[in-house]
PDB file of N, CA, C and O in Angstrom:
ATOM      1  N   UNK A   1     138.273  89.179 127.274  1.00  0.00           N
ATOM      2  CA  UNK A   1     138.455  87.784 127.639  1.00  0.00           C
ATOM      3  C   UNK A   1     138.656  86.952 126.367  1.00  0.00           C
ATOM      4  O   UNK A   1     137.902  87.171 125.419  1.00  0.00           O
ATOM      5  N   UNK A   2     139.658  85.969 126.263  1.00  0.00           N
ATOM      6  CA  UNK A   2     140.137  85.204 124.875  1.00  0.00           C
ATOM      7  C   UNK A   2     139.495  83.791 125.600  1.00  0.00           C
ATOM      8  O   UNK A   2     139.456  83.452 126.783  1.00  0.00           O
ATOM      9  N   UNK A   3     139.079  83.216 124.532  1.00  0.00           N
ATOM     10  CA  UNK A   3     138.235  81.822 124.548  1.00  0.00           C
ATOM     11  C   UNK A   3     138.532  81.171 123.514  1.00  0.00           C
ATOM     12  O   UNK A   3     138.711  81.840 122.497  1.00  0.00           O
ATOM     13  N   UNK A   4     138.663  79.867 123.437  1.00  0.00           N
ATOM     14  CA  UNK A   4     138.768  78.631 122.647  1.00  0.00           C
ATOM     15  C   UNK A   4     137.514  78.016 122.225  1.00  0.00           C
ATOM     16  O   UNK A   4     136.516  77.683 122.865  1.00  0.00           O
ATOM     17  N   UNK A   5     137.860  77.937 120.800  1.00  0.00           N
ATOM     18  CA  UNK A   5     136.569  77.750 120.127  1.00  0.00           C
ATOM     19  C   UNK A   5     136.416  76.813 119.106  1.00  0.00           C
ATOM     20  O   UNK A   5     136.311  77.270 117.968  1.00  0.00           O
ATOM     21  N   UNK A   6     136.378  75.505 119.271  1.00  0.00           N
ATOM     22  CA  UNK A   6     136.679  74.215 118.860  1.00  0.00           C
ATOM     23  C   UNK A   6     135.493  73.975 117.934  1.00  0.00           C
ATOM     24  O   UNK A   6     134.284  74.128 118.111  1.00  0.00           O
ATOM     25  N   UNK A   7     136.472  73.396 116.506  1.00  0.00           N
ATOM     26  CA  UNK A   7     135.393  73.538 115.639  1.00  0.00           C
ATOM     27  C   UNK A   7     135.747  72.258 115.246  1.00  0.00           C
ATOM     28  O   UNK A   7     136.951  72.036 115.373  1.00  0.00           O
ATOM     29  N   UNK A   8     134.767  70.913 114.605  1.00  0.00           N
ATOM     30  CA  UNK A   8     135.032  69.812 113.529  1.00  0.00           C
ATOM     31  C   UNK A   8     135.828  70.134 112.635  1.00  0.00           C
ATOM     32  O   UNK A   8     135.648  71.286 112.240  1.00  0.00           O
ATOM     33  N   UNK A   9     136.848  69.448 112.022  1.00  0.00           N
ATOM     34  CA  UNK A   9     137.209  69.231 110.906  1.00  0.00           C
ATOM     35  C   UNK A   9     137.614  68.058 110.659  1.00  0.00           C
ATOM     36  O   UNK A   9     138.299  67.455 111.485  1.00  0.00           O
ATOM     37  N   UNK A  10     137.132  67.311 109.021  1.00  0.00           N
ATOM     38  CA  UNK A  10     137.271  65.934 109.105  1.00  0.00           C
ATOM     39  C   UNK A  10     139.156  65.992 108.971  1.00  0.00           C
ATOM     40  O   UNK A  10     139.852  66.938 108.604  1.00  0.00           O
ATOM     41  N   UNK A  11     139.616  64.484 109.461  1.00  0.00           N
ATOM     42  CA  UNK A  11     140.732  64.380 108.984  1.00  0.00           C
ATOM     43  C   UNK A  11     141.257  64.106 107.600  1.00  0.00           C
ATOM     44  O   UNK A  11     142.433  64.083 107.237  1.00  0.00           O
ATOM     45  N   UNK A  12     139.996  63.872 106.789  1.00  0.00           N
ATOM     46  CA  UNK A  12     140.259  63.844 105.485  1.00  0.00           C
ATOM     47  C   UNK A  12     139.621  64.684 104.224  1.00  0.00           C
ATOM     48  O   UNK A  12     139.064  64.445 103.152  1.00  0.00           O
ATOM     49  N   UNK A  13     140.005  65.716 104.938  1.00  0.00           N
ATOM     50  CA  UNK A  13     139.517  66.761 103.958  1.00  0.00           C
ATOM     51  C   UNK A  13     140.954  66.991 103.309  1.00  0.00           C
ATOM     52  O   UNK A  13     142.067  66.744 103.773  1.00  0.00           O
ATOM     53  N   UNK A  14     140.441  67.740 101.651  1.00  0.00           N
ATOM     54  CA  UNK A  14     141.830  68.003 100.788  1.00  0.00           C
ATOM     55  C   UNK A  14     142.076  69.045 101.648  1.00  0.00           C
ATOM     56  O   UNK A  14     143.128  68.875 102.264  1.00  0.00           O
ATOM     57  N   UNK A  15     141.596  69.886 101.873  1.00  0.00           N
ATOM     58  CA  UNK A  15     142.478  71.315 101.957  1.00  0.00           C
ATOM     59  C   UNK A  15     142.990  71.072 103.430  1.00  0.00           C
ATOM     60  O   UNK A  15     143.761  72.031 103.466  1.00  0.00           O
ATOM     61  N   UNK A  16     143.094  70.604 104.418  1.00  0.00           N
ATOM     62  CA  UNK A  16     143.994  69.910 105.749  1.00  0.00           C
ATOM     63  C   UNK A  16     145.623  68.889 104.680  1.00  0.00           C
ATOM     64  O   UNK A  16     146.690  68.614 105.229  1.00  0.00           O
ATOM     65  N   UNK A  17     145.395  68.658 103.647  1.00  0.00           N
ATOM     66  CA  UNK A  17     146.569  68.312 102.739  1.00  0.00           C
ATOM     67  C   UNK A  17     147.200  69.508 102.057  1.00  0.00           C
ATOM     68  O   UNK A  17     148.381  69.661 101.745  1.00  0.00           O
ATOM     69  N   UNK A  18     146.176  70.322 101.891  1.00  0.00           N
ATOM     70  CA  UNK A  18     147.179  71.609 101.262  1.00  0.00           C
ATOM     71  C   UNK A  18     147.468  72.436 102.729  1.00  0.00           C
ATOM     72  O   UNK A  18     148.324  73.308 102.577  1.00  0.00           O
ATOM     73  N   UNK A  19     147.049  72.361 103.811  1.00  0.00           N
ATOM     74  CA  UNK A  19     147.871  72.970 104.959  1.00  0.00           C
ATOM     75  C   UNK A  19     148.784  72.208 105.395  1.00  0.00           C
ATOM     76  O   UNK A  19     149.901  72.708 105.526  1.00  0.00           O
ATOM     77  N   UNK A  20     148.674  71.430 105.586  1.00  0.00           N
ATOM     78  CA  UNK A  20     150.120  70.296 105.725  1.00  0.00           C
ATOM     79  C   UNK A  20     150.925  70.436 104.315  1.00  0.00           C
ATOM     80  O   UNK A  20     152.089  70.436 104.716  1.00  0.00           O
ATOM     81  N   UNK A  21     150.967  70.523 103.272  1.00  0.00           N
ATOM     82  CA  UNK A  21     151.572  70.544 102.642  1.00  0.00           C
ATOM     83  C   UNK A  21     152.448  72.564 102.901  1.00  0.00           C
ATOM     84  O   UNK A  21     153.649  72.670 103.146  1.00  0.00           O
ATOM     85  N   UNK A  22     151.732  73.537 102.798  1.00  0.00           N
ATOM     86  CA  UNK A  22     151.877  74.841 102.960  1.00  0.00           C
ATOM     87  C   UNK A  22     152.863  74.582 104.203  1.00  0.00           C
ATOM     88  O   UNK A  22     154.024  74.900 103.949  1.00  0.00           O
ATOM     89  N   UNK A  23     152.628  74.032 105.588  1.00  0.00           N
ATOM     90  CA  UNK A  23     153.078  73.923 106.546  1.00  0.00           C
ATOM     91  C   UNK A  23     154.934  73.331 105.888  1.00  0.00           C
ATOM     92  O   UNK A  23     155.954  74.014 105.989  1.00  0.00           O
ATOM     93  N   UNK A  24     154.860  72.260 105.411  1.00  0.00           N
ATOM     94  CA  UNK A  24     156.112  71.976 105.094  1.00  0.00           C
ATOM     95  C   UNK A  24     156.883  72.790 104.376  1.00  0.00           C
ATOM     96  O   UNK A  24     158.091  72.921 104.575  1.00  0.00           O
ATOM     97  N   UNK A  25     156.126  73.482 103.359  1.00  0.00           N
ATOM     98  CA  UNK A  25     157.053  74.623 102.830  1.00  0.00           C
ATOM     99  C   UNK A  25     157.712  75.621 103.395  1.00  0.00           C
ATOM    100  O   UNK A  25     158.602  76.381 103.013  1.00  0.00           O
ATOM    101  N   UNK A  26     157.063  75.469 104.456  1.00  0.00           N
ATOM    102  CA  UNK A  26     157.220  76.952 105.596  1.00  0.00           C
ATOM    103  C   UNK A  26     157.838  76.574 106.234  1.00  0.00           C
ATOM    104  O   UNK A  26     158.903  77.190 106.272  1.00  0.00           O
ATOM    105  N   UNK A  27     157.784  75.951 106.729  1.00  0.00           N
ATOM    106  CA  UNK A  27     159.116  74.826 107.999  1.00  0.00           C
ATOM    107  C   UNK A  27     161.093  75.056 107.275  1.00  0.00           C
ATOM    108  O   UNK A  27     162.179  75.455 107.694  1.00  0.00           O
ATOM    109  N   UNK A  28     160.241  74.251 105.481  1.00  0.00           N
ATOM    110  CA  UNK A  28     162.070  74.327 104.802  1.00  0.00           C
ATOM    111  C   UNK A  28     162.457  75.685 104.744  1.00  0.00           C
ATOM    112  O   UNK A  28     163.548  76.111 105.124  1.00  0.00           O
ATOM    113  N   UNK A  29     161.610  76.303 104.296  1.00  0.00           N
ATOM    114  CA  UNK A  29     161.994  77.585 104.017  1.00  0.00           C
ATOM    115  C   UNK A  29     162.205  79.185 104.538  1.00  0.00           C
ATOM    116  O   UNK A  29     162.696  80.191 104.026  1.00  0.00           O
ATOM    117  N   UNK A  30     161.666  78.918 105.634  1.00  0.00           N
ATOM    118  CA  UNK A  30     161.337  79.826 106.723  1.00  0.00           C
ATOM    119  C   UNK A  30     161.765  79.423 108.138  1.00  0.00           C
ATOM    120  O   UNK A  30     162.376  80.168 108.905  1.00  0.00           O
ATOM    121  N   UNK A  31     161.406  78.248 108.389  1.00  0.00           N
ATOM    122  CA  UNK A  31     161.789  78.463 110.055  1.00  0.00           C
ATOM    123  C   UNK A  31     162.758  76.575 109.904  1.00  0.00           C
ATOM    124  O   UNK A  31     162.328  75.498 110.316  1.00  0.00           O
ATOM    125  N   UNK A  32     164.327  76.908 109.050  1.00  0.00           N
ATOM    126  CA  UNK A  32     164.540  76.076 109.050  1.00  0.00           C
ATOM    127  C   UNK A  32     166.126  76.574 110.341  1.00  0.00           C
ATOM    128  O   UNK A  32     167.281  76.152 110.285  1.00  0.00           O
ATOM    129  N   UNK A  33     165.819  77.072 110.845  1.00  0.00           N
ATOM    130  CA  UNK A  33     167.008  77.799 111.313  1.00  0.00           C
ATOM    131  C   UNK A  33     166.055  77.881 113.017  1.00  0.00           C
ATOM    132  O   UNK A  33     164.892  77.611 113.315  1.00  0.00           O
ATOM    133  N   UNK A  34     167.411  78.461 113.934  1.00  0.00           N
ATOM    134  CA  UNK A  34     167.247  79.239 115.292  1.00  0.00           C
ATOM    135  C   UNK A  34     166.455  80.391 114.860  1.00  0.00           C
ATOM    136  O   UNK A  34     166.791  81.008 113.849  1.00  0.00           O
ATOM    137  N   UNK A  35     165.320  80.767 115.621  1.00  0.00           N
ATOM    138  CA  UNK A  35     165.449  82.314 115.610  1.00  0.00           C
ATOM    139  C   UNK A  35     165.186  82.611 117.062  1.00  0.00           C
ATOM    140  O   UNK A  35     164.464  81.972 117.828  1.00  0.00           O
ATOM    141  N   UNK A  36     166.116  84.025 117.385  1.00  0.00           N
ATOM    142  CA  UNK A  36     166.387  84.395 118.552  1.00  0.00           C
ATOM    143  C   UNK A  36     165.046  85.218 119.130  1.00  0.00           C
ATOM    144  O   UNK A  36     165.159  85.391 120.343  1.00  0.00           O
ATOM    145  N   UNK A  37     163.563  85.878 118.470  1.00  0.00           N
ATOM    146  CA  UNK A  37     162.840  86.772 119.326  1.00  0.00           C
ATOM    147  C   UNK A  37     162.272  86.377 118.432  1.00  0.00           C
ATOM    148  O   UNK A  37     162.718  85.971 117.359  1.00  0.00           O
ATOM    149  N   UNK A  38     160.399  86.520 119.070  1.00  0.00           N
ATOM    150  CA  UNK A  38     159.249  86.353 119.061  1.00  0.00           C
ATOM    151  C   UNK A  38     159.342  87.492 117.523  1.00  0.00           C
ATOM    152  O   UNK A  38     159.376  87.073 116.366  1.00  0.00           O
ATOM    153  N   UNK A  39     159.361  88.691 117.864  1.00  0.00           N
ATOM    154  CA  UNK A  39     160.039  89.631 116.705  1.00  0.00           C
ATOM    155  C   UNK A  39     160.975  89.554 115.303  1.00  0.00           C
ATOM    156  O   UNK A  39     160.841  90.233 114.286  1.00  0.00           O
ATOM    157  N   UNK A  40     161.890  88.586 115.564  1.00  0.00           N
ATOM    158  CA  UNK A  40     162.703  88.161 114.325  1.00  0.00           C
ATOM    159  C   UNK A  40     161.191  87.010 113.799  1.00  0.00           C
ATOM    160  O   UNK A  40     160.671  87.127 112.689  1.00  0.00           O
ATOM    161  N   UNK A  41     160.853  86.275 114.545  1.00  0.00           N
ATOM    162  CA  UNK A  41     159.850  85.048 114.363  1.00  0.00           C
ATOM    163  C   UNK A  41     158.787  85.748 113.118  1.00  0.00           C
ATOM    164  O   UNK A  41     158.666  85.313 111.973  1.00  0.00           O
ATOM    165  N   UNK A  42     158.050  86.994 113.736  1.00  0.00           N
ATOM    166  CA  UNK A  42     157.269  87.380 113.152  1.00  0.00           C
ATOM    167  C   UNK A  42     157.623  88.053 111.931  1.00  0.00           C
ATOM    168  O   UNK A  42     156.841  88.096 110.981  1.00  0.00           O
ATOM    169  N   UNK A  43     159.009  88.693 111.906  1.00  0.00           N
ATOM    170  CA  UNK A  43     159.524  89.530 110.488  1.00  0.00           C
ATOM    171  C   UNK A  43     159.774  88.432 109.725  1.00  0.00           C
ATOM    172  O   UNK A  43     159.280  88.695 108.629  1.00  0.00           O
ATOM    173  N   UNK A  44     160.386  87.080 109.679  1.00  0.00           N
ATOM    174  CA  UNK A  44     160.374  86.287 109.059  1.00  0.00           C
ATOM    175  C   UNK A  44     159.538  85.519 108.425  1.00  0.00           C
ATOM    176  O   UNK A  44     159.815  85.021 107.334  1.00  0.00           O
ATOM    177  N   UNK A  45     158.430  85.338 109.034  1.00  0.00           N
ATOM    178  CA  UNK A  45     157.256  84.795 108.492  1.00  0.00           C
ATOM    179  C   UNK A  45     156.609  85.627 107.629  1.00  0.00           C
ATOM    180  O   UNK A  45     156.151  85.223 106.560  1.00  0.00           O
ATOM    181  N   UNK A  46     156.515  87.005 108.084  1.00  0.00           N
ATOM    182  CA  UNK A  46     155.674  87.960 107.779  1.00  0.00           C
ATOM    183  C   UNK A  46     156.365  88.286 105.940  1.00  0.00           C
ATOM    184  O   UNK A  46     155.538  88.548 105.066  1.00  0.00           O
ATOM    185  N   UNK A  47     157.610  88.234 105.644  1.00  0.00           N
ATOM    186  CA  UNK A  47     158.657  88.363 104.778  1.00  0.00           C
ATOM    187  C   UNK A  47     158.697  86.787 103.896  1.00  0.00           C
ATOM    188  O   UNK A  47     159.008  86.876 102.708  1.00  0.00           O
ATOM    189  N   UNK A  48     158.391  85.371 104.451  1.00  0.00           N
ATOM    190  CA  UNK A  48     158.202  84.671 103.259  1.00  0.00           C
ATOM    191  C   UNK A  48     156.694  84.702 103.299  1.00  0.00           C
ATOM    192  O   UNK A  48     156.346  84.785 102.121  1.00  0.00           O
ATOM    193  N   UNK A  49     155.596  84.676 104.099  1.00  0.00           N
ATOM    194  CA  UNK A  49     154.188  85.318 103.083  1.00  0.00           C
ATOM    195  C   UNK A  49     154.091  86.156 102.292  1.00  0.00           C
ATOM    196  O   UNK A  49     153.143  86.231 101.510  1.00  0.00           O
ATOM    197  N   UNK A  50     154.799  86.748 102.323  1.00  0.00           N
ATOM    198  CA  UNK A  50     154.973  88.115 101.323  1.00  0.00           C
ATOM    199  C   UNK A  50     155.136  87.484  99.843  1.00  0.00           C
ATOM    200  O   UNK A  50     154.411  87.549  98.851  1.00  0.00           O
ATOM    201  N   UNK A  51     156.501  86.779 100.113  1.00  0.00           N
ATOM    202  CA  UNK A  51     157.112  86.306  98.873  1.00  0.00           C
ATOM    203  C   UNK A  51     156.469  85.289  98.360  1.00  0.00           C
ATOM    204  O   UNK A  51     156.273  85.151  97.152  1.00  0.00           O
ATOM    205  N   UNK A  52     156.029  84.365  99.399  1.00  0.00           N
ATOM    206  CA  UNK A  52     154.750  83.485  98.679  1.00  0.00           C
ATOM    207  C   UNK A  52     153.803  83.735  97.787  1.00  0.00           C
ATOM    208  O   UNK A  52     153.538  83.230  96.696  1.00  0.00           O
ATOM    209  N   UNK A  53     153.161  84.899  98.636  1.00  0.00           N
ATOM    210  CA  UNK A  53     151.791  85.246  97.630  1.00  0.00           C
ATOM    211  C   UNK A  53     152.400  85.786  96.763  1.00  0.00           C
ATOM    212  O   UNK A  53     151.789  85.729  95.695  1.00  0.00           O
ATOM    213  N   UNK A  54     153.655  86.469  96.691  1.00  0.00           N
ATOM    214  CA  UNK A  54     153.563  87.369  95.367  1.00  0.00           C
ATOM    215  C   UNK A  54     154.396  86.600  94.187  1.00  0.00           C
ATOM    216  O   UNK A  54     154.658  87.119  93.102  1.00  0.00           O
ATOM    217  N   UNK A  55     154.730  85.409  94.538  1.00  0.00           N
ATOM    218  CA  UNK A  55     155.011  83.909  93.422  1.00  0.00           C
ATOM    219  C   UNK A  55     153.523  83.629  92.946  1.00  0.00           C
ATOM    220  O   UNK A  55     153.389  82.940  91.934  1.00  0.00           O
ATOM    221  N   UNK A  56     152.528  84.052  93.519  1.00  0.00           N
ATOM    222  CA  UNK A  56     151.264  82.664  93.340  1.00  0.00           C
ATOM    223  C   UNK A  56     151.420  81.495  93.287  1.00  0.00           C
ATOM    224  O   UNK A  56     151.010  80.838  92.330  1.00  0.00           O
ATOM    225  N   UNK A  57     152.432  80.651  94.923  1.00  0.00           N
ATOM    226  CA  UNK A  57     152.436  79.663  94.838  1.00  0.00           C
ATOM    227  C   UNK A  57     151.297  78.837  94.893  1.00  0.00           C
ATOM    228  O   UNK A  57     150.334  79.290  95.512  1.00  0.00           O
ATOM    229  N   UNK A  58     151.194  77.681  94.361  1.00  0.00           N
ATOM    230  CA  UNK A  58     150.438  76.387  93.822  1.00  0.00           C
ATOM    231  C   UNK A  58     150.651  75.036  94.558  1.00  0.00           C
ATOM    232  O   UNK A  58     151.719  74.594  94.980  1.00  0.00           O
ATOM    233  N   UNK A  59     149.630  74.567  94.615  1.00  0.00           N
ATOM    234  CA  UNK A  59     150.101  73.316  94.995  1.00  0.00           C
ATOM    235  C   UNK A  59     149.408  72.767  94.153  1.00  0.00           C
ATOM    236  O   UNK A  59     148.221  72.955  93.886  1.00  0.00           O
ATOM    237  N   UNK A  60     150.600  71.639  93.439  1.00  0.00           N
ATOM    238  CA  UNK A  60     149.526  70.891  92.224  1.00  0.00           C
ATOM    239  C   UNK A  60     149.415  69.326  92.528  1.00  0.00           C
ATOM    240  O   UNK A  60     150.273  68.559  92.965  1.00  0.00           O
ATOM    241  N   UNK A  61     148.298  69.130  92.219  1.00  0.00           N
ATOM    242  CA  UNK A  61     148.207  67.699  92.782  1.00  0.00           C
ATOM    243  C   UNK A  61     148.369  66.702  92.196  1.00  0.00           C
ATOM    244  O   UNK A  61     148.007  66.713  91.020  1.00  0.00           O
ATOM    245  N   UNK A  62     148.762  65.873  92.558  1.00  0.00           N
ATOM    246  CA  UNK A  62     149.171  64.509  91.380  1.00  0.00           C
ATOM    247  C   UNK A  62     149.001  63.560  91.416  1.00  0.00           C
ATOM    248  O   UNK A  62     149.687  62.656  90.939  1.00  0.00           O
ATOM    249  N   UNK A  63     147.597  63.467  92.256  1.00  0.00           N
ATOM    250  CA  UNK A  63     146.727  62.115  92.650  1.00  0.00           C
ATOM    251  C   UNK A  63     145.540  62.439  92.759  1.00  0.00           C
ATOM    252  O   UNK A  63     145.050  62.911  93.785  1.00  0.00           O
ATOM    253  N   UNK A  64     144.686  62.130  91.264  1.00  0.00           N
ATOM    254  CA  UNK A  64     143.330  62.501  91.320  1.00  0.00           C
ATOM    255  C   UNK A  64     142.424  61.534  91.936  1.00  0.00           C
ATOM    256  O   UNK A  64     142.799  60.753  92.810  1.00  0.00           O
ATOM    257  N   UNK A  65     141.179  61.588  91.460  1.00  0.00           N
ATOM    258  CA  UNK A  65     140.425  60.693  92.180  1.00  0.00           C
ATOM    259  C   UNK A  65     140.249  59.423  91.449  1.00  0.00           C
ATOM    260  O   UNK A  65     140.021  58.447  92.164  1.00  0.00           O
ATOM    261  N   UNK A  66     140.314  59.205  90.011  1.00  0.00           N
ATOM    262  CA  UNK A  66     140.549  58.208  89.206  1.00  0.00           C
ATOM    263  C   UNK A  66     141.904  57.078  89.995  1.00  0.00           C
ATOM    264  O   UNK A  66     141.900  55.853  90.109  1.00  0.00           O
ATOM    265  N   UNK A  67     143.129  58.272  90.497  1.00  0.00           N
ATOM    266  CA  UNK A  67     144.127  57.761  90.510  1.00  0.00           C
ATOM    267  C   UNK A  67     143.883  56.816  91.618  1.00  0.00           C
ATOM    268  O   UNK A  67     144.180  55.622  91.613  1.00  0.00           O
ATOM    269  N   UNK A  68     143.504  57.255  92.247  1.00  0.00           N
ATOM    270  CA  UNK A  68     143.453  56.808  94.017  1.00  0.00           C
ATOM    271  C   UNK A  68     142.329  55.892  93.609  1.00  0.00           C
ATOM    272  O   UNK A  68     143.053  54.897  93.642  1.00  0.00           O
ATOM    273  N   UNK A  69     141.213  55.422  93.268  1.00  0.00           N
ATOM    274  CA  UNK A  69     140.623  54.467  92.988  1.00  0.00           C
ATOM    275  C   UNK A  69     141.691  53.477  92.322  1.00  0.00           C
ATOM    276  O   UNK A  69     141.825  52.503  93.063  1.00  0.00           O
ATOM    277  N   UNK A  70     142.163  53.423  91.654  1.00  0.00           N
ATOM    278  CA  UNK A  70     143.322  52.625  90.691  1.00  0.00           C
ATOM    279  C   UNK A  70     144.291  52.002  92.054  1.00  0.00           C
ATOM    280  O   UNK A  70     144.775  50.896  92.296  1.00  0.00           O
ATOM    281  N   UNK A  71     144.287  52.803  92.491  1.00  0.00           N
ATOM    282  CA  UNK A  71     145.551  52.117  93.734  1.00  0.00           C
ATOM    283  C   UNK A  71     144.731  52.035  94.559  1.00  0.00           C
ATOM    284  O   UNK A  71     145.317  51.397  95.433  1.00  0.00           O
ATOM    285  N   UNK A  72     143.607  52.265  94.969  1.00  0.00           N
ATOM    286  CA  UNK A  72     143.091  51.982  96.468  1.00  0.00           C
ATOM    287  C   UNK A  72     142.049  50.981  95.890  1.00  0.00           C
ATOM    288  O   UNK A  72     141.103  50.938  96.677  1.00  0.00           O
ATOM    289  N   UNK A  73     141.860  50.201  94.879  1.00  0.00           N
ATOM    290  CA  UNK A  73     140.770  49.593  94.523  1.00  0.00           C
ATOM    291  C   UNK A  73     140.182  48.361  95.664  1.00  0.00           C
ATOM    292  O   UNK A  73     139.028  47.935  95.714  1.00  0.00           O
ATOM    293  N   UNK A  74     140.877  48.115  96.186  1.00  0.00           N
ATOM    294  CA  UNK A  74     141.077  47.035  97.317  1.00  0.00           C
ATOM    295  C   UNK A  74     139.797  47.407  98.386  1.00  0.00           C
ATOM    296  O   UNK A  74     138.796  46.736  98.636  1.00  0.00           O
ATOM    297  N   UNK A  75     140.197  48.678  98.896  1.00  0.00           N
ATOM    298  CA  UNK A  75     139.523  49.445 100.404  1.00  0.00           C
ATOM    299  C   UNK A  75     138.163  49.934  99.481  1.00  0.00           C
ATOM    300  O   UNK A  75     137.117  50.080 100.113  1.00  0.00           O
ATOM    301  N   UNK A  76     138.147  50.147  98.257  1.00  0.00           N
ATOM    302  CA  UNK A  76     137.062  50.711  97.672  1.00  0.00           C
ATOM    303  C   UNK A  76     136.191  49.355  97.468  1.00  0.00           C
ATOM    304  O   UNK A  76     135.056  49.364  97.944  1.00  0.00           O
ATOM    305  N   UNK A  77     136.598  48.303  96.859  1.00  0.00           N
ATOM    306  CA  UNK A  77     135.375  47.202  97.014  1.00  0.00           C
ATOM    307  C   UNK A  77     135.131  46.555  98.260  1.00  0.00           C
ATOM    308  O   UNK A  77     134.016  46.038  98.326  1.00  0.00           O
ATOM    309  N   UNK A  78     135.809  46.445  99.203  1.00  0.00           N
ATOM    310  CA  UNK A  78     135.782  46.300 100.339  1.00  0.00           C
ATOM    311  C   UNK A  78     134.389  47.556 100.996  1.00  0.00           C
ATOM    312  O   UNK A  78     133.482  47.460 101.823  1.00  0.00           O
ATOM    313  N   UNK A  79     134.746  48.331 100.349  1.00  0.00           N
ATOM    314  CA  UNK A  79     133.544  49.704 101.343  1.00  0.00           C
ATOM    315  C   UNK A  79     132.505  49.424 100.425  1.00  0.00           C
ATOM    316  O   UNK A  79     131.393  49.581 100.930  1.00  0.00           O
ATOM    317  N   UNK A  80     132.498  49.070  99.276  1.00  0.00           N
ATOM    318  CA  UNK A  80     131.496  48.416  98.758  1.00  0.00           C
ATOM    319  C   UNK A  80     130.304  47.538  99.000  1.00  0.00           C
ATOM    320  O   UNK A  80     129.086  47.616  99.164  1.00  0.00           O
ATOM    321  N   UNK A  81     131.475  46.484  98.928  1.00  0.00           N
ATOM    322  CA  UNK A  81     130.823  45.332  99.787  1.00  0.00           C
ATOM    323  C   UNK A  81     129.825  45.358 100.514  1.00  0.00           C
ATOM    324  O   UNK A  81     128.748  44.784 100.345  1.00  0.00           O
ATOM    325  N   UNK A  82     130.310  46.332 101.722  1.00  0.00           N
ATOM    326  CA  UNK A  82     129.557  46.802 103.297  1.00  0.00           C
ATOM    327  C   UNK A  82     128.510  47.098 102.693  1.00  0.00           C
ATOM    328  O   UNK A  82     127.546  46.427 103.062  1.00  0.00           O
ATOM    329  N   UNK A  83     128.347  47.686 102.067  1.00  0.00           N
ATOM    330  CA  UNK A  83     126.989  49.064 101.708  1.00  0.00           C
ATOM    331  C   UNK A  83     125.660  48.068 101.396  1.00  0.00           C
ATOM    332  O   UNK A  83     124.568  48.564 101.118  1.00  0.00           O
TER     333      UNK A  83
END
C-alpha cells in the first residue's frame, strides 16, 4: 500500500532556492523538448544526472546575508521595530 506523507517545509529555506534553482537547470536542459515515453523521460533525466554530478555542478550564490540586509534594510527595521 503507497501513502502520502506530508512533511513542513518553510517557504524560506535556502536549499528550496537551490531546488528551484536545480529545477530550472533541468527544465533548460533536459526536458526542454517533447518527449514521446515515460521511458525516453526516464533515460533522459537519468543521462543529464549523470552529467551533472560528474561536472560537480555548483550553485554559487550572490546574495549573502550582509547583502540582503543592505537592500532589505527597510523590512529589517521595520521587523525590528515590532520586537
Amino acid at each position: 500500500m503507497k501513502r502520502i506523507e506530508f512533511h513542513y517545509t518553510p517557504k524560506h529555506a535556502s536549499w528550496l532556492n537551490m531546488v528551484e534553482i536545480e529545477i530550472g537547470v533541468m527544465n533548460r536542459q533536459c526536458l526542454d523538448r517533447r518527449i514521446a515515453t515515460w521511458d525516453d523521460l526516464r533515460l533522459s533525466l537519468t543521462a543529464w544526472e549523470t552529467a551533472r554530478n560528474s561536472e560537480n555542478a555548483r550553485i554559487k550564490w550572490m546574495f549573502d546575508v550582509d547583502n540582503a540586509r543592505l537592500k532589505l534594510n527597510r523590512a529589517y527595521k521595520l521587523l525590528n521595530s515590532q520586537n
